[in-house]
N, C-alpha and C positions, 0 to 999 in steps of 0.2 A: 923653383922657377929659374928659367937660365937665362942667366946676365945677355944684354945687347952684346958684349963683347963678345961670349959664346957663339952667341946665335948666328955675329957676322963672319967667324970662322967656320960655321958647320955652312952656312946658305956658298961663302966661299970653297969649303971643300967640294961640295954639289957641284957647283957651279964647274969648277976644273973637271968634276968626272963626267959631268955631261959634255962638256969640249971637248974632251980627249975621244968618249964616246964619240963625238958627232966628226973628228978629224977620224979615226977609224974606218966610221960607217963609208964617208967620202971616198976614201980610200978604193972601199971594196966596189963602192959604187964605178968607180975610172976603170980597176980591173973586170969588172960583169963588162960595162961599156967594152973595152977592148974587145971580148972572147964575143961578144954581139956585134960587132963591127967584121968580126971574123967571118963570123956565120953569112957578110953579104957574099963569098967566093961562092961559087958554081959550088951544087952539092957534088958528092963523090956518085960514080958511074953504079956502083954495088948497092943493091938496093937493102941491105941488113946496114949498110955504112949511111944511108940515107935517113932510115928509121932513127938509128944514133944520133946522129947530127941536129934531125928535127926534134928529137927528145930532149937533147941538150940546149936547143934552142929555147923551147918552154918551159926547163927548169932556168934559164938564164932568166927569162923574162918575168920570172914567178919570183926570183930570188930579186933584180932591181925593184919590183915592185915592194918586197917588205921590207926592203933597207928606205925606200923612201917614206915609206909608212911609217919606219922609224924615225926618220931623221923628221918629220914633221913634226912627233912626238916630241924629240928632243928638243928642238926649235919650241914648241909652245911651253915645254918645260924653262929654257932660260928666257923665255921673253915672262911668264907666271912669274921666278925669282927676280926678277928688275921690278916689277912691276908690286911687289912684296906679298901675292895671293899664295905663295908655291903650297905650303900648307896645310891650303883648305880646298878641300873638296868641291870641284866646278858646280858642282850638281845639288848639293843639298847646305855645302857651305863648313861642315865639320870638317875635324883636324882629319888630317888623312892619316896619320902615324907614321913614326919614324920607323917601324917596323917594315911596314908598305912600301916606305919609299928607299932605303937601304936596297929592299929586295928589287922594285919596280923606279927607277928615278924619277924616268919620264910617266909615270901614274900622274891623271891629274883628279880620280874618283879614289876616293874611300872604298874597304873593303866591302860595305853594304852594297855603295853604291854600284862597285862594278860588278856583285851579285848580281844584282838585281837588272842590269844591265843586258847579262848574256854570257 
């Protein structure tokens, strides 16, 4: 069993990579913002430069959308660690694994459970 002391520097080390994560994602999120700010200019006159442009437009807006998916992620991951649930599984209440969450931080299901999910 791992001492309080352990536990509060592994929920502490979480805790940094999910901030660093979430200072990152933010990041990417101002730069998508910029190149979508871009896209309000008059399209270009050439209509294969038009196709481009609107292409690049719905991967732009395809991309803000799963940084923000993410970061809501990561949000209910450090509000779960304050709150002392991070652990256990929203869904059914088991440990999630250290394994799961190493690989997945922001996970807040068990491997059953996100099976069984979809």
């Amino acid at each position: 069993m791992e001492s309080s002391k352990d536990m509060t520097a592994e929920t502490d080390q979480i805790r940094s990579a999910l901030k660093s994560r979430r200072e990152e994602i933010i990041a990417r999120q101002e730069r998508v913002s910029k190149h979508t700010r871009h896209r309000d200019e008059p399209l270009p006159a050439d209509f294969a430069e038009q196709a481009v442009e609107l292409e690049n437009g719905e991967t732009l807006v395809a991309l803000d959308n799963e940084l923000r998916d993410e970061l809501a992620r990561i949000d209910k991951a450090l509000a779960r660690l304050s709150e002392g649930n991070y652990f256990q599984c929203e869904s059914c209440g088991e440990d999630i694994g250290n394994a799961r969450l190493k690989a997945l931080p922001d996970s807040s299901l068990c491997i059953d459970c996100a099976s069984a999910a979809g």
